[in-house]
N, C-alpha and C positions, 0 to 999 in steps of 0.2 A: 892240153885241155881236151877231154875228150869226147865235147862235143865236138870241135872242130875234125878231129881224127875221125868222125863219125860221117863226118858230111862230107868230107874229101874222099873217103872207103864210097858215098852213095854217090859223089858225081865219075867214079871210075865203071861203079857197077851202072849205072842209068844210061851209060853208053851205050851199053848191050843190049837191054829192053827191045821188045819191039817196040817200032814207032808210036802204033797208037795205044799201046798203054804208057809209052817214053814223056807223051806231050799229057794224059791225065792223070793215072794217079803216082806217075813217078815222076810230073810238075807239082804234083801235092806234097810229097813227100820233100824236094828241097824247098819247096819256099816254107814247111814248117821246121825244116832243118836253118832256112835262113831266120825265121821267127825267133827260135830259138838260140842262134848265136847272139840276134840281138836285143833281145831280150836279157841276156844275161852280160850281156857288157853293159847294159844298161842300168841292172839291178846290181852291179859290183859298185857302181858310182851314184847311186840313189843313196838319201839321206835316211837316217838309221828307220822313221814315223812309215816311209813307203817301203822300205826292203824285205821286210816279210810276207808282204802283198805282192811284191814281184817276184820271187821266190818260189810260192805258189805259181802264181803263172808261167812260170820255166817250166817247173814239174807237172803241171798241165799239159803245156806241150810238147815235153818230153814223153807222156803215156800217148798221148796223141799219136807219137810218132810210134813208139812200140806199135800200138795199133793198126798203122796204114803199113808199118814194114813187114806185120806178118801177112798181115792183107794179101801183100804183093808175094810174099812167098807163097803163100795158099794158093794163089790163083798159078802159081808155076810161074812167076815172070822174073822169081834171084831163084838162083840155086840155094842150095842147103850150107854151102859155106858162105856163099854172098849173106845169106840173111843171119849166120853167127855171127859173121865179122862187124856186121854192123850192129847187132843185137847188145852185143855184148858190152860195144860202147856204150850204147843206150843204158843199157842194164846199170853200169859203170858211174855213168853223167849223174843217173837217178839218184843213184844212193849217195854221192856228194851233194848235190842238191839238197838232199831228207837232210842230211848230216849239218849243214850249212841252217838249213832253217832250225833244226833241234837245237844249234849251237845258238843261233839265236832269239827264240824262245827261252830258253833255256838262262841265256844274259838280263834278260827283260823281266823275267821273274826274281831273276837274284837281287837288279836294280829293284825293281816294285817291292822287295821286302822290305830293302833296309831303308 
């Protein structure tokens, strides 16, 4: 899963940080990395009426997180492979997520024809 691979890469890199970006926006960064782990165990086990609407909000906080990760690289606090390695996961996550909701849309329209 790679979101999980994605948060294990930021709790090795949030080591390094300084302190006081360590304790704000790199405590932002795992607990929307922990969000979104549970979030999505969450929406694998949601009944079929809510799982498109949790779906959504996986890839909500999956852009989230793109967001606050370049943040932190902007600001110098990952290096240029720190913030690939964990980019790419994101990058990664996103597009099974898209993929997971078009699949399901996608079911829901074939149901609603016939």
């Amino acid at each position: 899963m790679r979101i999980k691979e994605g948060y294990l890469s930021w709790l090795s890199i949030s080591a390094h940080i300084s302190k006081n970006a360590r304790y704000t926006i790199g405590q932002r960064i795992e607990n929307k990395f922990l969000d979104l782990l549970e979030t999505t165990y969450i929406t694998y086990f949601s009944g079929k009426e809510r799982k498109s609407e949790k779906i959504s909000e996986c890839i909500c906080i999956t852009d989230t997180l793109k967001f606050l990760i370049s943040v932190a690289w902007e600001g110098k606090l990952i290096s240029n492979k720190q913030y690939e390695e964990v980019a790419l996961k994101l990058e990664e996550a996103g597009r099974m997520l898209g993929g997971w909701k078009n699949s399901l849309e996608n079911l829901q329209k074939k149901n609603h024809t016939l």
